[in-house]
C-alpha positions as CSV (number, residue, x, y, z in Angstrom):
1,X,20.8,42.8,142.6
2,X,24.4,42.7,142.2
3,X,24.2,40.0,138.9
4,X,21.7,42.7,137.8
5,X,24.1,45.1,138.1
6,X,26.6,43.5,135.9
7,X,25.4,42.1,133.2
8,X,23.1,45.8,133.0
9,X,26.8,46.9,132.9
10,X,26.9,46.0,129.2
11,X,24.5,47.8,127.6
12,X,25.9,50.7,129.4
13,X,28.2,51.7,126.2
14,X,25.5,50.7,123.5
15,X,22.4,52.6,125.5
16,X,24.0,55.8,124.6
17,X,24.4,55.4,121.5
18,X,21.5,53.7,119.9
19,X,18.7,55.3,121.3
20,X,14.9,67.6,112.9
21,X,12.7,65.1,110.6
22,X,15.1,65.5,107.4
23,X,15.6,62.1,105.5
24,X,17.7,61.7,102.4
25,X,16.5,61.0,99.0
26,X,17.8,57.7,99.5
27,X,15.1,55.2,100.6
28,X,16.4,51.0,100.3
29,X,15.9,49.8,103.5
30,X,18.8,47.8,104.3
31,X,20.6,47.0,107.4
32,X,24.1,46.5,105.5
33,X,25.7,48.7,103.0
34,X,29.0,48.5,101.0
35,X,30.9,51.1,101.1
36,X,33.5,51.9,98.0
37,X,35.4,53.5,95.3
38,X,37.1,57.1,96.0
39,X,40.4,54.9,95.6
40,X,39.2,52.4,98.2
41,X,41.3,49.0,96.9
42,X,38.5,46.8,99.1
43,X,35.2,47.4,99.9
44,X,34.3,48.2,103.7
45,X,30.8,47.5,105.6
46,X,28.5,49.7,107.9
47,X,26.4,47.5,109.8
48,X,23.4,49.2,111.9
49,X,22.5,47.3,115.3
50,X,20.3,47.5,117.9
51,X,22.0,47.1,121.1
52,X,19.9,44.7,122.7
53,X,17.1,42.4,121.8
54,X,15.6,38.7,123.0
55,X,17.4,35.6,121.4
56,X,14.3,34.7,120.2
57,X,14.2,37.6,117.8
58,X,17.9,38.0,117.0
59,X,19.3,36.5,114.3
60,X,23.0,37.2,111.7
61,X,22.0,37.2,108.4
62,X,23.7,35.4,105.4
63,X,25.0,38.6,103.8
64,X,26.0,39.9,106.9
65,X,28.0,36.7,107.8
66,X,29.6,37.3,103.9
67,X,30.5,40.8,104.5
68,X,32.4,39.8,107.8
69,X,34.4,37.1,106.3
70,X,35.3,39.7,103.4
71,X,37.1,42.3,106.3
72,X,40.3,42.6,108.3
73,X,39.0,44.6,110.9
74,X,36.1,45.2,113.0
75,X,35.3,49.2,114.6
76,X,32.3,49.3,117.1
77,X,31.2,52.7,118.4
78,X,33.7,52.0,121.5
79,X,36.1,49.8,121.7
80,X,34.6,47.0,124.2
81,X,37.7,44.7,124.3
82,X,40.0,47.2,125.5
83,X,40.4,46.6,129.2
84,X,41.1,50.5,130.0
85,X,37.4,51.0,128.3
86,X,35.9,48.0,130.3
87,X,37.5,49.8,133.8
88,X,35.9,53.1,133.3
89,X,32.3,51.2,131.9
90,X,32.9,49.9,135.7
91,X,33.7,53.1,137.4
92,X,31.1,55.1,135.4
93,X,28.3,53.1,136.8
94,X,28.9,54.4,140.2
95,X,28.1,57.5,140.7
96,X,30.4,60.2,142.5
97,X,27.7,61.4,144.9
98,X,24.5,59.8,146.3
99,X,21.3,60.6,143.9
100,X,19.6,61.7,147.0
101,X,22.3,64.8,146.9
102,X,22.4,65.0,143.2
103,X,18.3,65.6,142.1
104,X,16.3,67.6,143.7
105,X,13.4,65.9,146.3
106,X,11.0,66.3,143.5
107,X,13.3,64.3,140.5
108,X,14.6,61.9,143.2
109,X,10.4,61.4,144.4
110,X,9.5,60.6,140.9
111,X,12.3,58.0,140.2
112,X,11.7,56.4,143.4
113,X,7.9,56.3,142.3
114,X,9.2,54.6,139.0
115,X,11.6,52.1,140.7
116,X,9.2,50.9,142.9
117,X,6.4,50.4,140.6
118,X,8.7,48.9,138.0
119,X,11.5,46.7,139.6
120,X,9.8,46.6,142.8
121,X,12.8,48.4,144.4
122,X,13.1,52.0,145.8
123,X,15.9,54.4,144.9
124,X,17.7,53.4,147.6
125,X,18.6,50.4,146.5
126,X,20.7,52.5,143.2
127,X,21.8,55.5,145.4
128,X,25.3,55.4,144.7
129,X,24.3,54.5,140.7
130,X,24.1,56.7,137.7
131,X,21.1,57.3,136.1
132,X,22.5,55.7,133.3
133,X,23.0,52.4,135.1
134,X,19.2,52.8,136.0
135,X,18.8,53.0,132.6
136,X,20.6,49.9,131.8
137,X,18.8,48.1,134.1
138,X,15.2,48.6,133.4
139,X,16.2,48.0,130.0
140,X,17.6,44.8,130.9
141,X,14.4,44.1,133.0
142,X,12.0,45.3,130.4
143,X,12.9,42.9,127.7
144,X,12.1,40.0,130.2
145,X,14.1,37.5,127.7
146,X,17.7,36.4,127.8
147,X,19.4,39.5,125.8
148,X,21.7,39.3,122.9
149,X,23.8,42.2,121.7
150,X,24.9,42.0,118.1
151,X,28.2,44.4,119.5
152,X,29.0,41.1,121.5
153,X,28.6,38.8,118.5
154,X,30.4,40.5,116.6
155,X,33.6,40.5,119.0
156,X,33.4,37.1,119.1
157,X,33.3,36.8,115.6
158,X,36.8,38.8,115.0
159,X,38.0,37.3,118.0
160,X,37.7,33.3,116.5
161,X,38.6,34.9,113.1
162,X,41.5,37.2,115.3
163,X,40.9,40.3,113.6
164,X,41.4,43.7,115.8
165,X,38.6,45.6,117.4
166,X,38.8,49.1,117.9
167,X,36.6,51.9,118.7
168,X,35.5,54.9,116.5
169,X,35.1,56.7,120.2
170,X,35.8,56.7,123.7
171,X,33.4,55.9,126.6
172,X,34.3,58.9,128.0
173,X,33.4,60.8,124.9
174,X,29.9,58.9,125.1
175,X,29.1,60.0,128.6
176,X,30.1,63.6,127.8
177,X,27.5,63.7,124.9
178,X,25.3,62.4,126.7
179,X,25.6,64.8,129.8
180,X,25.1,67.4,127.3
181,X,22.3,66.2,125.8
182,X,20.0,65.4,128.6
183,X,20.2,66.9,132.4
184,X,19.3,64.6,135.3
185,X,15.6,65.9,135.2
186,X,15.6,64.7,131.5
187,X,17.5,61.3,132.3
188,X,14.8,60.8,134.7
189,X,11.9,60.9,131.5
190,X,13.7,59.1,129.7
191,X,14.3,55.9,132.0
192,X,10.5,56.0,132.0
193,X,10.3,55.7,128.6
194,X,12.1,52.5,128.2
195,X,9.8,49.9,129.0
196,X,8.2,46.7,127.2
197,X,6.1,49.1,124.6
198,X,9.7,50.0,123.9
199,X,10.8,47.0,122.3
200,X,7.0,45.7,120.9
201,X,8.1,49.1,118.5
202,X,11.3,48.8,118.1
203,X,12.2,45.4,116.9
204,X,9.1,44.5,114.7
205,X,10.9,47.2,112.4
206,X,14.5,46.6,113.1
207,X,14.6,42.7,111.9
208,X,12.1,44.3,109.1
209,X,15.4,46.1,108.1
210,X,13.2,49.2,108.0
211,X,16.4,51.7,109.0
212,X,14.5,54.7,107.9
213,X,11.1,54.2,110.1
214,X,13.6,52.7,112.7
215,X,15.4,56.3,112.9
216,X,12.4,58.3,113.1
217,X,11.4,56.5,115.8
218,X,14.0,57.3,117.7
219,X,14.3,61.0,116.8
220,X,10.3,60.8,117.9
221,X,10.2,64.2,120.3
222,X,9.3,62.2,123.3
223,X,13.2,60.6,122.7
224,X,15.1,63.8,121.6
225,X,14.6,67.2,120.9
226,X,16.8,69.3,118.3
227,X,19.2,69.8,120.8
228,X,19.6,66.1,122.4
229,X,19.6,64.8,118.3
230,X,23.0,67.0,117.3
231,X,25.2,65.2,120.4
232,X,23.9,62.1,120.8
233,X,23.5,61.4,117.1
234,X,24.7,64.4,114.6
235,X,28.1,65.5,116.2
236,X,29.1,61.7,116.8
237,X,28.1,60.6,112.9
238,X,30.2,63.6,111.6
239,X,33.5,62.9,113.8
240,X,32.9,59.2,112.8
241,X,32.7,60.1,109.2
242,X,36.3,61.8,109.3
243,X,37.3,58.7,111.0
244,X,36.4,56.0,108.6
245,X,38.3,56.9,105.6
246,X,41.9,56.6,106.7
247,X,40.7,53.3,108.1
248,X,39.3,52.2,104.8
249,X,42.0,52.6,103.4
250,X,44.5,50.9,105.1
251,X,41.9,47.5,105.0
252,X,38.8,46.6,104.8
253,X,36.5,47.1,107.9
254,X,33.3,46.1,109.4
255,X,31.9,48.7,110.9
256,X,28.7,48.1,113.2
257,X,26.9,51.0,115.1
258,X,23.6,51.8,116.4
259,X,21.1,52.0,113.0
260,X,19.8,55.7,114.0
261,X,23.1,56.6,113.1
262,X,22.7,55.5,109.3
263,X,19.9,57.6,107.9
264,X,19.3,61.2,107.3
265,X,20.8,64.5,106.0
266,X,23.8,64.3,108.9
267,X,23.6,60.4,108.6
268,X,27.1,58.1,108.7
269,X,25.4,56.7,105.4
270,X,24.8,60.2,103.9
271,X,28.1,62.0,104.9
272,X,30.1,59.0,103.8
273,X,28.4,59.7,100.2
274,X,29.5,63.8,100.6
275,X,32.9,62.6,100.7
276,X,32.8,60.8,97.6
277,X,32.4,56.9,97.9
278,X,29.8,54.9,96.5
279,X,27.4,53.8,99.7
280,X,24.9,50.8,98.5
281,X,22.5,48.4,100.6
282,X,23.2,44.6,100.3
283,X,20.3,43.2,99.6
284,X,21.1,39.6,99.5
């Protein structure tokens, strides 16, 4: 249980952040884009990543190796090298009461209904956990694979190469959004909704590149509402979007987030072309 609990531990940053209908005109399905002019002297890359998938199905493209070599720096959604970010992941897994205190019996019932029938372990067994750990870990149980996270690769990428890694957020600022997007009651759904049928959807599209299908399946209602859509994806594109520039233009970066955060009207991909630079798919 407690080998569970670690390596569950790190998806716990990329859970949050990769999972109103509005697309852009634009429709290239790509899972890398360029990213230049407005008096950029290099081009910069947005990468879009699932945060966790079998090693059967994962796989770093040729273009996407290119584009890497071409950068200075690499900018995840947190900043999963720092070891002040890796001590709060830690701390932020426990949670600061028992759940049996936290939900109500009906909430705490239900999840105890889940756990059983799906790790084959009551609530007990996570009652000092967050939800979110929970999360993690049927997650990390559901895929029934070893896991590879293209956040991880990609560190150990810029670390051989010994580029930088920093964060376009804070953990802390993840958990907040998160908090205000869904209440326990909500979290509680949603665990439930992570299962194998999960990933039979998701990843067919996602090595398909299909970043457009990919994000309306997880704005789908039974994921997010209006509400739950402007913090955990709208909020966090636009303060990443006023991020990126000054860090464009000081050297080229790599930039790899969740791929629901490229597409639509308040899309990283979108908003990067409102502020003037020229945002293409590499195709090859």
């Amino acid at each position: 249980m407690k080998k569970l609990i670690q390596s569950s531990l790190l998806l716990l940053a990329s859970v949050i952040g990769g999972t109103a209908n509005a697309q852009t005109k634009t429709s290239e399905n790509s899972l890398l884009w360029e990213i230049s002019g407005n008096g950029l002297s290099k081009s910069s890359y947005l990468y879009g990543t699932v945060h966790m998938m079998c090693e059967s199905d994962f796989k770093m493209t040729d273009k996407t190796l290119k584009a890497f070599a071409k950068t200075d720096k690499l900018a995840l959604e947190i900043d999963m090298d720092d070891p002040a970010e890796l001590n709060l992941m830690q701390q932020s897994a426990m949670g600061k009461e028992p759940l049996s205190k936290t939900l109500n019996p009906e909430d705490y019932q239900k999840l105890d209904a889940f756990l059983k029938e799906k790790l084959g372990k009551d609530a007990k067994t996570f009652e000092n956990y967050t939800l979110t750990t929970i999360m993690s870990v049927v997650m990390f149980k559901s895929l029934n694979c070893p896991p590879k996270m293209y956040e991880m690769e990609f560190m150990k990428m810029a670390t051989d190469r010994k580029m930088e890694t920093i964060g376009l957020e804070k953990l802390s600022e993840q958990l907040d959004f998160l908090g205000k997007a869904y209440s326990d009651h909500e979290m509680i759904d949603q665990i439930k909704l992570y299962g194998s049928e999960y990933f039979k959807a998701l990843i067919p599209v996602y090595t398909s590149e299909q970043i457009y299908k990919l994000y309306q399946l997880t704005i789908s209602p039974k994921y997010m509402d209006a509400e739950d859509k402007k913090y955990m994806l709208d909020i966090r594109n636009n303060n990443w979007a006023k991020k990126m520039p000054d860090l464009m233009k000081k050297e080229s970066v790599f930039f790899a987030v969740g791929a629901a955060h490229l597409p639509g009207e308040q899309g990283v991909l979108q908003l990067l072309k409102n502020a003037g630079y020229t945002v293409k798919p590499v195709m090859n």
